[in-house]
C-alpha positions in Angstrom: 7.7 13.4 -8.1 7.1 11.5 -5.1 3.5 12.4 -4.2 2.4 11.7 -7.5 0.4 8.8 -8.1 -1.2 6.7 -10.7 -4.8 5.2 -10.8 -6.0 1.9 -12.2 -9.1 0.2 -12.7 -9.4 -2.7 -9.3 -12.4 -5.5 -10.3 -12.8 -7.2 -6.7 -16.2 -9.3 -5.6 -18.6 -7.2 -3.8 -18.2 -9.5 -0.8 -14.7 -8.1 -0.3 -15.6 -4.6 -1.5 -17.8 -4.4 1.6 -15.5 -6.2 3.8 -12.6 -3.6 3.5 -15.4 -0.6 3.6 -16.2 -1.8 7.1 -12.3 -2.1 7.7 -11.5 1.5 6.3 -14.6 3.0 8.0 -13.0 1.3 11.8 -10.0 2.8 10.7 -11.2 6.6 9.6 -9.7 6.0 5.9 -11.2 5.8 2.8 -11.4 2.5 1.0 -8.4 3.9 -1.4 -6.6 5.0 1.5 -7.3 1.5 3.2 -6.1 -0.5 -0.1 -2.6 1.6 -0.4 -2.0 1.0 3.9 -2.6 -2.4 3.1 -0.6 -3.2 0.0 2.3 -0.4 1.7 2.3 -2.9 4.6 2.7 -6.3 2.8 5.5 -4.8 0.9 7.3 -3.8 4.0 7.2 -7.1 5.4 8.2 -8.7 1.8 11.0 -6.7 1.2 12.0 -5.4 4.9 11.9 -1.9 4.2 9.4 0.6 3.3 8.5 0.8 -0.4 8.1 3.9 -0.5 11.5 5.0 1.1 14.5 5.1 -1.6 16.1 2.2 -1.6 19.5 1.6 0.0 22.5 1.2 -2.3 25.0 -1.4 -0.9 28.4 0.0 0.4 30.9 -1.6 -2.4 34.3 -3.1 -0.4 37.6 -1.5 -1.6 
């Protein structure tokens, strides 16, 4: 299923804890929510699609 999702332990340093509170609280999302937009985001501009979209199969030449 597509909606499903996993969790896992994140250790981060308080500093940066607090730093992407402030960020998800300017941005009405929850820290969790914040953490997935972000990591969604740097794997759209790493791969040049969205990771969460299926991935396109290349057309095969005849």
């Amino acid at each position: 299923m597509a909606d499903e999702k996993k969790g896992f332990l994140l250790r981060i340093p308080p500093p940066l804890l607090d730093d992407l509170r402030r960020w998800a609280e300017q941005d009405l999302r929850s820290i969790n929510g914040q953490i997935e937009w972000i990591l969604r985001n740097a794997l759209k501009e790493r791969l040049g699609r969205d990771p969460l979209e299926p991935a396109q199969q290349k057309k095969r030449k005849a």
